[in-house]
N, C-alpha and C positions, 0 to 999 in steps of 0.2 A: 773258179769262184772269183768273181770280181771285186775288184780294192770296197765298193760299195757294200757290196755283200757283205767283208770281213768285219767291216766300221759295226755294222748292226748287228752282226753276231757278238761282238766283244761289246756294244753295247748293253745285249740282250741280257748278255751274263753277268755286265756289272749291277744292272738294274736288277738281276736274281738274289745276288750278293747283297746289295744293299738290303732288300725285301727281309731276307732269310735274316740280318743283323738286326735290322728293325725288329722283327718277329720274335729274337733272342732277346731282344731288351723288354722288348714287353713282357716277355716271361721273367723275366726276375722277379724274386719275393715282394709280395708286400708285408709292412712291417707295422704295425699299431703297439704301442710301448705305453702302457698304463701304468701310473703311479699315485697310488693313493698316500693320503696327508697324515700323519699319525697313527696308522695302521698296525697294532705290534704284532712280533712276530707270530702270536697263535692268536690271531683273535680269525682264523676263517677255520671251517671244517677240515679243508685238508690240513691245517696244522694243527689238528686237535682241539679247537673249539667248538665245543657242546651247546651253548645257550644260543649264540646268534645266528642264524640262516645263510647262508653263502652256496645257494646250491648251484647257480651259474658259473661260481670260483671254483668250486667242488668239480663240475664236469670238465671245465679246463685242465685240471690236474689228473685228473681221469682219462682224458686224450691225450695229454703231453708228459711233462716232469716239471718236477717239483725238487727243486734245490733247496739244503737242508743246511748249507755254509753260506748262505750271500749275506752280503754286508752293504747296507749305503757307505755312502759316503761321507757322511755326517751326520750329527744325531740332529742337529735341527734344520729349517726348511732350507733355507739361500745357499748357506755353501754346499749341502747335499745337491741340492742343484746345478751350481756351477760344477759342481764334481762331474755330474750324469754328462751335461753339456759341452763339459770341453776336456774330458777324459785326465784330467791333470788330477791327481792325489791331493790332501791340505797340506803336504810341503810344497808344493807347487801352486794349487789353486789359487786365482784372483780373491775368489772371495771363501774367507775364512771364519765368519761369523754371520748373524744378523744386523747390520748394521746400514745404517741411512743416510741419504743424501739431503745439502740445503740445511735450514735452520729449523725450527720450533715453527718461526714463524711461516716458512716457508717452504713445505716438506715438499720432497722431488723422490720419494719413494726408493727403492733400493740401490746398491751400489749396480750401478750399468757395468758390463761386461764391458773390458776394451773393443774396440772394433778390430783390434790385431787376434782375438782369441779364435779359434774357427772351432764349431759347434760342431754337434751330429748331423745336424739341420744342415749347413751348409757342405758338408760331404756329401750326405745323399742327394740335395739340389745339385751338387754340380753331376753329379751321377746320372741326372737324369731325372730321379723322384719327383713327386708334387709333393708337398709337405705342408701340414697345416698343424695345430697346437691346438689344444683347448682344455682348460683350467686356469690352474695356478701360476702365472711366468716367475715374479720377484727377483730378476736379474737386471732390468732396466726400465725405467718409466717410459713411457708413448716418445717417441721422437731421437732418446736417446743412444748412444756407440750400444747400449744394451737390448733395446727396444729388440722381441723375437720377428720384426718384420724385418728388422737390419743383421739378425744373427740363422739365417738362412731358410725361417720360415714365409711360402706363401701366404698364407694364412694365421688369421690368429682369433681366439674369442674366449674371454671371460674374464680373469681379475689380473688386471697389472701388477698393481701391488698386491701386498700379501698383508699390511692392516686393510686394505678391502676388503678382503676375505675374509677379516672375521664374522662376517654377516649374508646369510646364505639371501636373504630377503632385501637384496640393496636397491639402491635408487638407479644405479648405471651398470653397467658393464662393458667391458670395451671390444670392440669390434673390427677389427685392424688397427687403426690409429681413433676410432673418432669414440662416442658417448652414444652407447645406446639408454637411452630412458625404460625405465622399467615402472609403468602409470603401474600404481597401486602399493609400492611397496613403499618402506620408510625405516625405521631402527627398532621396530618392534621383533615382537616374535613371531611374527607370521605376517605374509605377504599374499598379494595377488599372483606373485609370480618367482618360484621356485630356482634361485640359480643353477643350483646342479642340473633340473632339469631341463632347463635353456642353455647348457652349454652340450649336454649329449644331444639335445637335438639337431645343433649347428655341424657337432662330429658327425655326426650319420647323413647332414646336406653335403657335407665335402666328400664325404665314404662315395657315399651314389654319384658324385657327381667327376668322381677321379678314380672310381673305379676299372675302367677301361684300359689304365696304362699305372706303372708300378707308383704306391704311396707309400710317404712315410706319415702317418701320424702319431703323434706324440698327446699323450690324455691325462695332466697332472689333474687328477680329480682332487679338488677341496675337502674329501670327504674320507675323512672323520675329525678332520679338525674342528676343533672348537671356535664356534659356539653353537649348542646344542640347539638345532632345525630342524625340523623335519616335516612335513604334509601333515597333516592332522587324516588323513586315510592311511598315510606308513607309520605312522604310531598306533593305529590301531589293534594293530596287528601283533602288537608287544603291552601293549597297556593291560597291568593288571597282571601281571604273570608273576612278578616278584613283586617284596616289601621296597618300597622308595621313601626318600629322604631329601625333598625338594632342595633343590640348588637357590639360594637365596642372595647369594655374593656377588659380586660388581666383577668380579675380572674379564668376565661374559656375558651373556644375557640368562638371565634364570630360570629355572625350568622347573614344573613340579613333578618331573618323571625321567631324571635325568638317564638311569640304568634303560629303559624300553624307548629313549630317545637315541641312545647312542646304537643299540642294536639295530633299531631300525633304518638311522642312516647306513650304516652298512651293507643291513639289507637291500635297501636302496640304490647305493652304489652297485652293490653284486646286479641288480634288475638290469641297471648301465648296461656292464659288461653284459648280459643274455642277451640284449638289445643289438649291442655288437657284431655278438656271433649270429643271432638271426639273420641279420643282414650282411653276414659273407654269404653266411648261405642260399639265402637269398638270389644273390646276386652273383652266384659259382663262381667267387674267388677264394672261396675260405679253404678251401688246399694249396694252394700257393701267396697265403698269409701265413707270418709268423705274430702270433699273438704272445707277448709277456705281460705280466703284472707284476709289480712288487708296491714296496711301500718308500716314500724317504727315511724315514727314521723310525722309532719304536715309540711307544703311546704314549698321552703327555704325562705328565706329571702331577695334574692337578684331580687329585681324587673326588673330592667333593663333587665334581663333573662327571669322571671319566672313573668307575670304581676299578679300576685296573684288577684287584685281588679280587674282587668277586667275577668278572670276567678272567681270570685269569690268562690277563691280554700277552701277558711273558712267555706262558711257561715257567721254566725253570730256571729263564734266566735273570740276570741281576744287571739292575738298572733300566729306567726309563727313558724317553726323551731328554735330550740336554748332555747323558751321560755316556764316556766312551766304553761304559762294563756293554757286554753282551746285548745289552736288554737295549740301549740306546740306538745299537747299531746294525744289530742281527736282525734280520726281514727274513720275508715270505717271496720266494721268485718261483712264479710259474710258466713255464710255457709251453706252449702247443704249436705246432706246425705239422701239421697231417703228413703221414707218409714220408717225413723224414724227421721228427723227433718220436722215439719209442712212446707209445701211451701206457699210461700208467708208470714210471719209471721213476725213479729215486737216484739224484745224485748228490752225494757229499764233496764235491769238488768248491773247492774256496776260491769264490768270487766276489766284485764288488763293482760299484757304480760306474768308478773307472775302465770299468772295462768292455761297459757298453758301446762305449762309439768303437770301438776295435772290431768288435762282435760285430753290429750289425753295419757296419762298413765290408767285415769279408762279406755276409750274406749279400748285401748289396752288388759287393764290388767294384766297391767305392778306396776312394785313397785315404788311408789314416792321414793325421797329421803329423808332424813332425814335433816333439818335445812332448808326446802323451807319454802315461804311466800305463796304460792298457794292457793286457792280453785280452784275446778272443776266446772267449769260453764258448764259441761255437763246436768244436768237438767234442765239447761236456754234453753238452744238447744232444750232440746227433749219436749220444750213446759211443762216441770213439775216443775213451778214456787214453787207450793206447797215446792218443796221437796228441792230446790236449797238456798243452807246457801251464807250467804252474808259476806263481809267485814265488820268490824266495820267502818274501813277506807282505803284507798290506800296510798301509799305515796310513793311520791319522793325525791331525795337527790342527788342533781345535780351539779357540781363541775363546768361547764361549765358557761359560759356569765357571769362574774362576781360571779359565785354563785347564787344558785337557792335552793326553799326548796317549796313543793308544800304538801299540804294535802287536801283529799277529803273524807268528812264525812257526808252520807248521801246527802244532799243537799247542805251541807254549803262544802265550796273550802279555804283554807288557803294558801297565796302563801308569800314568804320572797325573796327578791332580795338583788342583790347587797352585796353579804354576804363577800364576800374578803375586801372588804374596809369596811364595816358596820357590822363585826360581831353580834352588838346589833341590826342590823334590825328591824323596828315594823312590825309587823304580819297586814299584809293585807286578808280584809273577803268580801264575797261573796256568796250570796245564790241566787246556782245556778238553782232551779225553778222558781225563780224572775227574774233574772238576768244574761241570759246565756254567755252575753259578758262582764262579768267582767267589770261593766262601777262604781258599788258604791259599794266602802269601808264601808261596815258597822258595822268592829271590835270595834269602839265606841260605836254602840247599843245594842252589844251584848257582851258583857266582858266574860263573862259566856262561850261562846260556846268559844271565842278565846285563853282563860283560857286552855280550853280542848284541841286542834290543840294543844297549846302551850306543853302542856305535852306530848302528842302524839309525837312532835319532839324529844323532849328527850328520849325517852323509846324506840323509832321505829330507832332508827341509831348507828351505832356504828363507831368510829374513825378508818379507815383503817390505816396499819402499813406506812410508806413511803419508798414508791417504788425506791429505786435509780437506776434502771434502765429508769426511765422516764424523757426525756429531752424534753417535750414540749406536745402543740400544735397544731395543722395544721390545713390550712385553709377548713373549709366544703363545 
């Protein structure tokens, strides 16, 4: 064999090599992570809700599992966000409220992520992923260290801010960095042109159009946050089925069907998601998709709107939106990945938003970052309890409604309110095998375990710097 010969057989075989790595990387998962806006935790079929239609959610749960312990990160939108995003807990997390950048006169929309924070987004881009967003961002205005086109998304489309979003029928939307005009719409209650449904459409252009090598997309759906929108063809579909009591109040836009508006967005959403899955299938990638859903937080609070107890959007648990009991924080997580999540399957494994970038970074096989709070609840998923590590504890550390401090250890729940006027709060306890709606304190019978929570606060949080860029507020 001559020197020539040997040169092109070793090259033959690195070019095999190469081929066959290329060909492994295009097999990796794709991942599509849905999160819906004020979702509580039973307000879909498979969590026991009776009145409103979720049959697209219903079959995901059907095909995959359905987690009966997941927690956000936070009970309201921004810091549950920063939570998902940069895998860090609220004793850690940047952002630990809702809170705004600039002045009154001059609003520059949410506190922007550091450019030091590294995202989900930016692990699976360096992985290799195509990665795109579309919804709700509320971590940084257009241009800013926050901005998701600087925090590792190629792609982006729908509401920067999050007072944008109060308004399904807006004049703009944003479209990487710039202003898309939306002719016909204005501040009414109905428009020429449907936000939610110009942002699933822009998802399913990037789906088709990056389907051929591994994607991340990321899908904070607007929907069910308030303010009550919806098609006058998806309200139809609910109008007239119960007794209503027209929304007539300023804190949203008013509505004279609020109960068959709210179902119907939902509805609506859930159509999103079948839209989704049509189009794996479609396009023979939906077995090496992992599809999740959950929600950020749990439903608002504002009844008059949203009848929470006549949906009963809880359950059984206690507290709403805002609030760190159960009901604030406790969600709905489904997912599906064919052929390697069991379908049909139920787990009670204690998870939470922190622990997403961990998760879909192994699936990936991507690099965590370094200073997250994470576990990877992917072996809760793939039915190998055996093998799946637990928290000791989860925790919260919430700046919002007065002040909030929530821990959950094993069964027992630690919750502290009212901490701006009460710095010394006494530790409220709760074991929640017994007791899943938070109804009996019983940090008096237990010294011992509230001893423990008690340390756990101290050691789990760290005093953020103060932000003098943040002037307030705003209403959710």
């Amino acid at each position: 064999m001559t020197r020539l010969t040997r040169i092109a057989l070793v090259a033959v075989t690195l070019l095999g090599l190469l081929v066959q790595t290329a060909r492994a990387a295009d097999e990796r998962p794709n991942i599509i992570f849905i999160m819906a806006d004020d979702l509580g935790y039973a307000e879909l079929g498979s969590y026991g809700q009776t009145k409103i239609r979720t049959p697209h959610l219903d079959r995901l749960a059907a095909e995959g599992m359905r987690m009966t312990q997941y927690y956000s990160g936070a009970p309201v939108c921004a810091p549950a966000r920063c939570v998902l995003m940069t895998g860090k807990h609220l004793g850690h997390a940047y952002v630990r409220d809702n809170s705004e950048v600039g002045t009154w006169e001059s609003f520059l929309g949410q506190i922007p992520l550091p450019a030091e924070e590294k995202t989900v987004a930016e692990a699976l881009k360096e992985a290799g992923y195509a990665t795109g967003a579309f919804g709700k961002w509320g971590l940084g205005r257009v241009g800013s260290s926050g901005d998701p086109l600087n925090q590792g998304f190629d792609r982006f489309f729908g509401y920067n801010c999050q007072r944008h979003a109060h308004n399904y029928y807006p004049r703009y939307l944003i479209d990487d960095r710039e202003q898309r005009p939306l002719e016909g719409n204005g501040r009414g209650l109905t428009g020429e042109q449907y936000a939610p449904q110009l942002i699933a459409d822009e998802l399913l252009k990037f789906l088709r159009a990056n389907h051929e090598k591994p994607f991340f997309i990321y899908y904070p759906t607007v929907i069910p946050h308030l303010a009550l929108q919806v098609p006058e063809e998806d309200l139809a579909g609910y109008r007239g089925q119960w007794d209503e009591t027209p929304y007539k109040g300023r804190s949203y836009l008013p509505h004279p069907t609020p109960r068959a508006a709210y179902a119907a967005m939902i509805t609506f959403m859930d159509r999103q998601v079948g839209r989704i899955l049509a189009a794996l299938d479609e396009l023979g990638v939906a077995e090496n998709t992992l599809v999740i859903f959950t929600s950020d937080n749990g439903t608002t609070m504002l009844k008059p709107q949203v009848d929470y107890e006549f949906f009963e959007s809880v359950g059984p648990l206690r507290g709403l939106k805002g609030s760190v009991y159960e009901g604030g924080l406790r969600v709905p997580l489904i997912a599906r990945w064919p052929a390697k999540i069991p379908a049909g399957t139920v787990s009670d494994h204690q998870a939470v938003h922190y622990d997403v970038l961990a998760t879909l970074a192994e699936v990936a096989g991507a690099e965590v970052p370094a200073g997250t709070d994470g576990i990877s609840f992917l072996p809760a998923l793939l039915g190998q309890s055996e093998q799946q590590k637990e928290h000791e504890y989860l925790f919260w550390d919430f700046g919002g409604y007065g002040g909030q401090i929530a821990v959950r250890m094993g069964d027992w729940k630690g919750v502290k309110r009212n901490l701006r006027k009460k710095p010394d709060a006494p530790l409220e306890l709760y074991n929640l095998a017994e007791d899943i709606g938070e109804e009996n304190n019983v940090a008096a019978e237990h010294p011992e375990v509230a001893a423990r929570i008690e340390a756990i606060i101290l050691e789990a949080r760290d005093v953020p710097e103060v932000k003098k860029f943040r002037f307030g507020r705003y209403r959710e």
